[in-house]
C-alpha positions in Angstrom: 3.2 -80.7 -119.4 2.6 -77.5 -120.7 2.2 -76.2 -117.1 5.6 -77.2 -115.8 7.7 -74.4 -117.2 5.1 -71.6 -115.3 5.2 -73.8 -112.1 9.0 -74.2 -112.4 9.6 -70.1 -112.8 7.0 -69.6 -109.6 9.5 -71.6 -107.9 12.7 -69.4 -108.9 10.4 -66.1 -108.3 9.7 -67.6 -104.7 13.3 -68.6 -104.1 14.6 -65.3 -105.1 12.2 -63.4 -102.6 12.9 -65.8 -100.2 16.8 -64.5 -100.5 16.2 -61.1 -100.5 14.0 -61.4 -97.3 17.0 -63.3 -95.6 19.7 -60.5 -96.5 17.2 -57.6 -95.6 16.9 -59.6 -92.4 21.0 -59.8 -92.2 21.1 -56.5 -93.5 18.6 -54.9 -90.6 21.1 -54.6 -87.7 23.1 -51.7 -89.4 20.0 -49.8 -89.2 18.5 -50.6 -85.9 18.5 -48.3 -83.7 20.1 -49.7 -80.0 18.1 -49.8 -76.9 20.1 -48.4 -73.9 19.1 -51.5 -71.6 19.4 -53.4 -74.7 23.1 -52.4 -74.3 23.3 -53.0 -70.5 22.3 -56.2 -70.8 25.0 -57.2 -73.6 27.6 -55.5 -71.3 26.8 -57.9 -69.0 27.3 -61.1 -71.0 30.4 -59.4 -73.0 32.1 -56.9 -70.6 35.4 -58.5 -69.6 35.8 -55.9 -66.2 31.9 -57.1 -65.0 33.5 -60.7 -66.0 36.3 -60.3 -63.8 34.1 -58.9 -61.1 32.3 -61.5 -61.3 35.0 -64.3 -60.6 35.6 -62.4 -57.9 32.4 -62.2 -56.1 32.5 -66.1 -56.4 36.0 -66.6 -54.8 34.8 -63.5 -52.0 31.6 -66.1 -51.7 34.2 -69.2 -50.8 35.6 -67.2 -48.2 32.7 -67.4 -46.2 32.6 -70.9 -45.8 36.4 -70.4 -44.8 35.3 -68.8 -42.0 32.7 -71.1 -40.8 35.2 -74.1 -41.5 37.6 -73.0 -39.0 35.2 -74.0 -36.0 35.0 -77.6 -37.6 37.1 -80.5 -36.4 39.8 -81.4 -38.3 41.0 -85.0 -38.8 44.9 -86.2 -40.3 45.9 -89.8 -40.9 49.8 -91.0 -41.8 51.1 -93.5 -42.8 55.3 -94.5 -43.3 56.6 -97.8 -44.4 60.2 -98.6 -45.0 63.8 -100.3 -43.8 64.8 -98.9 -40.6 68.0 -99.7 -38.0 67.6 -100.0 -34.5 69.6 -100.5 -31.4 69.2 -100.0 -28.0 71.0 -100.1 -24.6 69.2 -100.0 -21.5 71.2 -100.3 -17.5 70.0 -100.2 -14.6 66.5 -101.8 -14.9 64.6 -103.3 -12.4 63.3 -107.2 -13.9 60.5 -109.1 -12.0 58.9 -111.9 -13.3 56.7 -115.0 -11.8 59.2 -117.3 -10.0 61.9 -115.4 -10.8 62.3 -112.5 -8.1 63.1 -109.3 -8.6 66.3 -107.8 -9.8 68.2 -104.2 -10.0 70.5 -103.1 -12.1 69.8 -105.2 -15.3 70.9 -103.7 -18.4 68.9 -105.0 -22.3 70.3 -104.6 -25.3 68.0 -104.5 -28.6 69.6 -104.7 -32.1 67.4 -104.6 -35.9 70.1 -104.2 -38.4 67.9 -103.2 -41.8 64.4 -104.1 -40.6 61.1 -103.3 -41.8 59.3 -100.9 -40.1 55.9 -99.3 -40.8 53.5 -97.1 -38.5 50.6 -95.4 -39.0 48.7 -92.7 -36.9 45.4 -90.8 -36.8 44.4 -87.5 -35.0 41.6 -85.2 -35.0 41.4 -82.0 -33.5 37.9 -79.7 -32.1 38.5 -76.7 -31.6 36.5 -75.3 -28.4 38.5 -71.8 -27.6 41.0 -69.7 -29.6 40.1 -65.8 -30.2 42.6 -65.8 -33.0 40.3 -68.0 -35.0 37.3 -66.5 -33.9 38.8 -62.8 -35.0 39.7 -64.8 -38.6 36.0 -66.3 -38.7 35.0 -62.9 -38.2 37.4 -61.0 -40.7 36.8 -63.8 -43.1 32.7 -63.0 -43.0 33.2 -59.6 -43.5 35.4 -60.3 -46.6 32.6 -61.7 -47.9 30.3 -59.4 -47.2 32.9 -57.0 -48.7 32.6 -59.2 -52.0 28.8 -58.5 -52.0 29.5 -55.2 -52.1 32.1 -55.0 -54.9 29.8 -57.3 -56.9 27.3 -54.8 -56.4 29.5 -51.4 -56.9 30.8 -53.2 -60.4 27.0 -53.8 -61.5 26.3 -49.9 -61.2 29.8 -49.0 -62.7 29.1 -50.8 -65.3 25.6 -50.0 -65.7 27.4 -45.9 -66.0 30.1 -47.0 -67.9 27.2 -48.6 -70.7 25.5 -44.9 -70.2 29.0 -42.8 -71.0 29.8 -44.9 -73.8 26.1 -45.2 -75.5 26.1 -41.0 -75.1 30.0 -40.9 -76.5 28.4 -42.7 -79.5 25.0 -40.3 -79.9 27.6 -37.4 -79.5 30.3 -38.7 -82.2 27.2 -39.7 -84.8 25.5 -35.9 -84.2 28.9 -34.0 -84.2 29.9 -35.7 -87.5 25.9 -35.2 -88.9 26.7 -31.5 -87.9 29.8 -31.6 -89.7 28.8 -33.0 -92.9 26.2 -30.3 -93.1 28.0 -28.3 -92.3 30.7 -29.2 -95.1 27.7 -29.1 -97.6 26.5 -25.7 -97.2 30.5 -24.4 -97.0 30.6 -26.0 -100.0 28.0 -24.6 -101.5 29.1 -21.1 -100.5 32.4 -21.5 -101.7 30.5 -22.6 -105.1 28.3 -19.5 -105.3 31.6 -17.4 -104.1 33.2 -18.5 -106.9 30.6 -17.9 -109.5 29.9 -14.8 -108.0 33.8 -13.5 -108.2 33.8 -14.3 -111.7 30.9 -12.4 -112.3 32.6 -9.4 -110.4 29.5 -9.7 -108.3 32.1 -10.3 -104.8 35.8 -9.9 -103.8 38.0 -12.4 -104.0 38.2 -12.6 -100.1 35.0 -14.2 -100.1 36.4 -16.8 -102.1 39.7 -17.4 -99.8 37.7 -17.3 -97.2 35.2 -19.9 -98.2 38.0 -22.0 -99.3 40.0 -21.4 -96.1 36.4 -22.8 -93.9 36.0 -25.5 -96.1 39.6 -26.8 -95.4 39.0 -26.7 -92.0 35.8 -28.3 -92.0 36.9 -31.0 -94.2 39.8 -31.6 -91.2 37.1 -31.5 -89.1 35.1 -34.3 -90.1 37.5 -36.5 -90.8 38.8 -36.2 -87.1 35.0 -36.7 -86.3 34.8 -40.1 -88.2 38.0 -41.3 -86.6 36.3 -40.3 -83.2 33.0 -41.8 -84.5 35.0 -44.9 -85.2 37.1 -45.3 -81.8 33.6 -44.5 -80.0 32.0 -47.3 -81.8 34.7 -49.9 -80.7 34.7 -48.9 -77.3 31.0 -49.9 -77.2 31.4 -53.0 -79.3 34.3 -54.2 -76.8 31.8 -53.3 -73.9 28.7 -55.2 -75.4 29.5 -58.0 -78.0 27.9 -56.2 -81.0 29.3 -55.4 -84.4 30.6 -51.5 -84.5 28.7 -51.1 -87.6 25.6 -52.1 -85.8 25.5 -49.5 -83.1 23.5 -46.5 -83.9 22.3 -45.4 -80.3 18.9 -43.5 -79.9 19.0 -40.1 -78.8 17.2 -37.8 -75.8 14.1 -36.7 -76.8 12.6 -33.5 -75.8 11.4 -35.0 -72.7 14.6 -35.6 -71.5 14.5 -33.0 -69.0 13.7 -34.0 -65.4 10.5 -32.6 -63.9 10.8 -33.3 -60.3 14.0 -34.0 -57.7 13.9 -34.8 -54.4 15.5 -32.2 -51.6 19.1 -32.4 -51.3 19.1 -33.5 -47.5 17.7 -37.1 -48.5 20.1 -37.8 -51.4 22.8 -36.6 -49.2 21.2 -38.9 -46.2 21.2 -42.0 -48.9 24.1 -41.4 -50.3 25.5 -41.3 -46.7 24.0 -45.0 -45.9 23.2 -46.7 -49.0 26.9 -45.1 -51.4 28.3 -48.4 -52.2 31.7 -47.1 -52.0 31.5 -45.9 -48.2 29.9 -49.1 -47.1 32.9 -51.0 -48.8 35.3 -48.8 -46.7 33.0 -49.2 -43.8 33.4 -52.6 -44.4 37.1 -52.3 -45.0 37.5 -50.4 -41.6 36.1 -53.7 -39.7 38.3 -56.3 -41.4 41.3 -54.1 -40.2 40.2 -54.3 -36.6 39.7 -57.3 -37.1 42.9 -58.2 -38.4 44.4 -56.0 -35.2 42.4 -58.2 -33.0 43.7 -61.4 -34.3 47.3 -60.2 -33.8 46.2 -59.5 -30.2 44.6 -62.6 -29.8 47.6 -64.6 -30.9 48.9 -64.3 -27.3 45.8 -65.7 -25.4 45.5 -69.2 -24.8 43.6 -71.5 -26.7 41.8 -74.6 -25.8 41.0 -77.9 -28.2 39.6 -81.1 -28.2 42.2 -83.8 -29.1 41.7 -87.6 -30.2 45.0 -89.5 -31.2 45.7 -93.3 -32.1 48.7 -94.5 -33.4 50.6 -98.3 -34.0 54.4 -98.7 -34.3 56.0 -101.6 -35.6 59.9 -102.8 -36.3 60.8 -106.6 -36.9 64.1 -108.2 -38.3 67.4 -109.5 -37.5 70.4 -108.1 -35.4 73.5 -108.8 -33.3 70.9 -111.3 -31.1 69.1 -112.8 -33.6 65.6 -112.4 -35.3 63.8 -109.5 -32.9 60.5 -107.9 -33.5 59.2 -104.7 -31.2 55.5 -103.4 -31.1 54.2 -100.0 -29.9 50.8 -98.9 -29.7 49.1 -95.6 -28.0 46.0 -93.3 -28.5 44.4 -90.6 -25.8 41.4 -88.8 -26.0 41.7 -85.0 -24.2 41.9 -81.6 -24.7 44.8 -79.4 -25.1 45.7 -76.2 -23.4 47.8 -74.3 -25.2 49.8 -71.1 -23.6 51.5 -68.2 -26.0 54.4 -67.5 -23.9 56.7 -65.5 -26.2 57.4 -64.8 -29.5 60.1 -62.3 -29.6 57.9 -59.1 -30.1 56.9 -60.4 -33.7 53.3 -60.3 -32.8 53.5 -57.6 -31.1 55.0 -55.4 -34.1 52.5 -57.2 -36.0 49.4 -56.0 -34.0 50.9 -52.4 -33.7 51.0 -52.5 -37.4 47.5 -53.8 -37.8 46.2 -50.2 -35.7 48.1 -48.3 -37.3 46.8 -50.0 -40.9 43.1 -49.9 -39.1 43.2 -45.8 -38.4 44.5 -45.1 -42.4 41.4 -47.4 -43.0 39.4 -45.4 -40.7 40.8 -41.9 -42.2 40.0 -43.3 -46.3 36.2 -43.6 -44.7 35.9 -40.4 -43.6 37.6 -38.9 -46.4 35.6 -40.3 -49.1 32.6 -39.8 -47.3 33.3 -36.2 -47.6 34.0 -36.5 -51.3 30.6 -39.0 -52.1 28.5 -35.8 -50.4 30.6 -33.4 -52.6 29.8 -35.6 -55.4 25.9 -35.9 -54.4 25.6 -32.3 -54.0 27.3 -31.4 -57.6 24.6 -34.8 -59.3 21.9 -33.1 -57.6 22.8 -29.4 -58.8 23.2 -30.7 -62.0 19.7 -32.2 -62.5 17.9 -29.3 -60.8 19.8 -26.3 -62.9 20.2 -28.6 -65.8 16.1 -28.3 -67.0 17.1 -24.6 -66.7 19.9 -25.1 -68.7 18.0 -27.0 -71.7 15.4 -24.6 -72.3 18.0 -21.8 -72.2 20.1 -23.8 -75.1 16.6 -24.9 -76.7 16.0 -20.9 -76.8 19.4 -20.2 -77.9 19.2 -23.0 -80.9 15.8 -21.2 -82.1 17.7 -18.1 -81.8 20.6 -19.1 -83.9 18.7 -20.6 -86.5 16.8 -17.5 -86.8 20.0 -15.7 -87.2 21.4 -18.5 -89.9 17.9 -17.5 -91.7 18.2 -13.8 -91.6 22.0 -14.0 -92.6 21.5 -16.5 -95.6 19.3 -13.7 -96.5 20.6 -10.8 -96.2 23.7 -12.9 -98.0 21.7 -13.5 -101.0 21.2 -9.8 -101.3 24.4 -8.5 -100.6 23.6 -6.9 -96.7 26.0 -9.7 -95.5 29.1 -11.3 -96.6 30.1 -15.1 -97.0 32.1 -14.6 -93.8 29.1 -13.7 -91.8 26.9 -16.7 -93.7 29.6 -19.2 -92.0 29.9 -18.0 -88.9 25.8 -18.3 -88.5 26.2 -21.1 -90.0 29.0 -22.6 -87.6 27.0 -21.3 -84.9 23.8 -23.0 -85.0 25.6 -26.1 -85.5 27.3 -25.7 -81.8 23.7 -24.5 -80.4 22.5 -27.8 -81.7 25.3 -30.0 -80.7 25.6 -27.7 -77.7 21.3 -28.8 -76.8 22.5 -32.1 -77.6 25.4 -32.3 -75.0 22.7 -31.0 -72.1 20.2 -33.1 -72.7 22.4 -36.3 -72.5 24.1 -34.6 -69.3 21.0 -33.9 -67.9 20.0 -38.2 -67.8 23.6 -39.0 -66.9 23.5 -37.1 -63.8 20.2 -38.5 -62.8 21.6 -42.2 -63.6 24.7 -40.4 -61.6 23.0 -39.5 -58.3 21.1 -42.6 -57.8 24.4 -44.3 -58.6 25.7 -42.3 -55.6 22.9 -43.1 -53.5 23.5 -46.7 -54.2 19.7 -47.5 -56.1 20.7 -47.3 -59.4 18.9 -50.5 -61.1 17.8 -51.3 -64.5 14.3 -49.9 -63.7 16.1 -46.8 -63.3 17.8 -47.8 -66.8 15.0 -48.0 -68.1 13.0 -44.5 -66.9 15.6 -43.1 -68.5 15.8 -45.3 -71.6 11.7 -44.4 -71.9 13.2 -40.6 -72.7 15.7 -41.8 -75.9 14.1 -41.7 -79.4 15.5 -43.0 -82.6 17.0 -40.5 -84.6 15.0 -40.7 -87.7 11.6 -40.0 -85.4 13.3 -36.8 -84.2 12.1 -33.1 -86.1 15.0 -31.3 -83.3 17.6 -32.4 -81.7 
């Protein structure tokens, strides 16, 4: 019994640990640094855009079938029942019967006053010929081919969308880092300005000027953590994860791209593969299509045809009871001859060409602007290495300086003035190196984007060049 007590108290101890793993576990995602495809692939689930593009690749998929359903027979039945008046006067018949002769001129009379009636009817219809609904077939396949191609031109937006906003958030966390240590040493100038003011060691500009910095930088960071904060929702709206939860990685020093191919072949896949100029491309058929279904309208157009049909009235009338019974059906095909519509059609088709050229001229328009964009993608990634070790130089640089002025400040060669500005300035060489190296992946992501071959392979290549930000020793 004597053991219970110490059993009993091994039991709390484990319980306890046991809750403090679970809330370090709960507690793990505000520190966890986010995986750029790990982002992509919550957009996907969570983006409501990439949602709505995706209800709309399944209604472009049903117009397919559209198409094909308009070259399949179609088949009606009716049906009417009711009360029904009926009369009927009918002169100069000829009547024959068996033993009876023949006569001319004999007139019949029919009368139902408030009968029953009731009929019924069935057709079907094959179409064989009509180049109206084989220009719809045709416009209705290429809108959903056209829907294939939105679905695919919303995956890679959104895949560049997931970039930008993952980058806004690196950006917003470093510039407000900057900030704050920024804020810190201003702060601490100010502090040493002040003591050395007292001491008569130092004007009393240092001091207003110190003051005069660190009222600025204190606006400063507190428009960063507002931007911080609007950056982090943006995300979080775009992926489904808590805005607390979102601390990006950043570009390593790899980051910069070692090899592009020549500008000719992006320009000559952009030209083919730009998802954009096939969707115009694909645009500019359905319009001639649509032109050509207008013109069609006035050809004829031939269809199988299958009707049967019963008729039926019975009650009483001015002769009594009387009853009458019709029945039909034909099996055939039916010609059928456009012979005018008062120019309707005709405006309509001239309206369809001139719709079909604008189409036409929006193709050639934006293929000049995709090559434009393709040719600025592709400068950017072959100057932009260039452009990182010249900010990587001018960061080392600047630090330097910051070194050299803290010292000269701590034996009076420079003034608090000078100390800030160095100060101010190596912080926009870092965030400057910062800004290129994320620029430098986005226009990579960018010209395959462009080219139309932007996957999450890709994503990932480029997510293989991010680091979390407490492995980093520069930025």
């Amino acid at each position: 019994m004597g053991h219970v007590p110490f059993i009993a108290r091994c039991a709390m101890r484990a319980r306890r640990i046991g809750v403090l793993l679970v809330a370090g576990v709960l507690a793990a995602p505000s520190a966890y640094a986010l995986d750029l495809v790990e982002a992509w692939r919550a957009a996907q689930e969570h983006d409501l855009e990439y949602s709505a593009a995706r209800a709309a690749h399944e209604a472009g998929e049903a117009r397919r079938v559209q198409g094909s359903a308009l070259w399949r027979p179609s088949v009606s039945l009716t049906g009417t029942a009711g009360r029904m008046s009926s009369n009927t006067e009918t002169t100069g018949a000829q009547f024959s019967a068996p033993g009876l002769g023949q006569s001319n001129g004999v007139a019949f009379n029919t009368s139902v006053n408030d009968g029953t009636s009731g009929s019924w009817a069935v057709s079907a219809r094959q179409p064989l010929f009509s180049g109206e609904r084989l220009a719809q077939s045709r416009q209705l396949a290429l809108a959903a081919d056209l829907a294939d191609l939105q679905w695919a031109a919303a995956r890679q937006a959104l895949m560049m969308r997931t970039v930008e906003r993952y980058f806004d958030v690196v950006l917003a966390e470093d510039s407000l880092r900057v900030l704050r240590e920024q804020q810190g040493a201003v702060d601490r100038a100010l502090e040493e300005a002040q003591e050395r003011y007292r001491v008569g060691d130092s004007p009393i500009t240092d001091t207003h000027e110190a003051t005069a910095r660190s009222q600025a930088i204190k606006a400063q960071v507190l428009a960063a953590e507002t931007d911080l904060e609007l950056k982090q929702v943006a995300l979080a709206d775009m992926t489904g994860l808590p805005p607390q939860s979102l601390h990006p990685k950043i570009p390593s020093e790899e980051a910069a791209v070692t090899q592009v191919a020549a500008l000719d072949r992006w320009l000559d896949d952009a030209a083919s593969g730009n998802p954009t100029l096939r969707m115009q491309a694909a645009s500019v058929e359905v319009a001639r299509q649509e032109a050509a279904k207008y013109r069609a309208i006035s050809s004829p157009s031939l269809d199988l045809v299958a009707k049967a049909g019963r008729d039926r009235l019975s009650g009483s009338g001015d002769f009594g009871s009387a009853s009458s019974t019709s029945s039909s059906g034909m099996i055939g095909v039916q010609l059928t001859v456009p012979v005018f519509t008062g120019g309707y059609r005709s405006a309509q088709h001239e309206e369809a060409l001139g719709l079909a050229e604008k189409a036409r001229a929006e193709e050639a328009r934006s293929r000049q602007q995709i090559a434009l964009q393709t040719r600025a993608a592709w400068l950017g990634l072959t100057v932009g290495a260039s452009r990182v070790a010249a900010l990587s130089a001018a960061l080392e640089s600047s630090r330097a300086r910051l070194d050299a002025t803290r010292l000269g400040h701590q034996v009076g060669d420079r003034t608090t003035l000078d100390l800030l500005n160095a100060q101010s300035d190596a912080s926009s060489a870092e965030l400057n190196l910062l800004q290129a190296r994320m620029a430098l992946l986005t226009e990579r992501l960018r010209l395959a984007a462009l080219a139309g071959v932007l996957d999450e392979p890709e994503l990932q290549a480029v997510n293989a060049r991010l680091q979390a930000r407490n492995d980093r020793t520069n930025p």
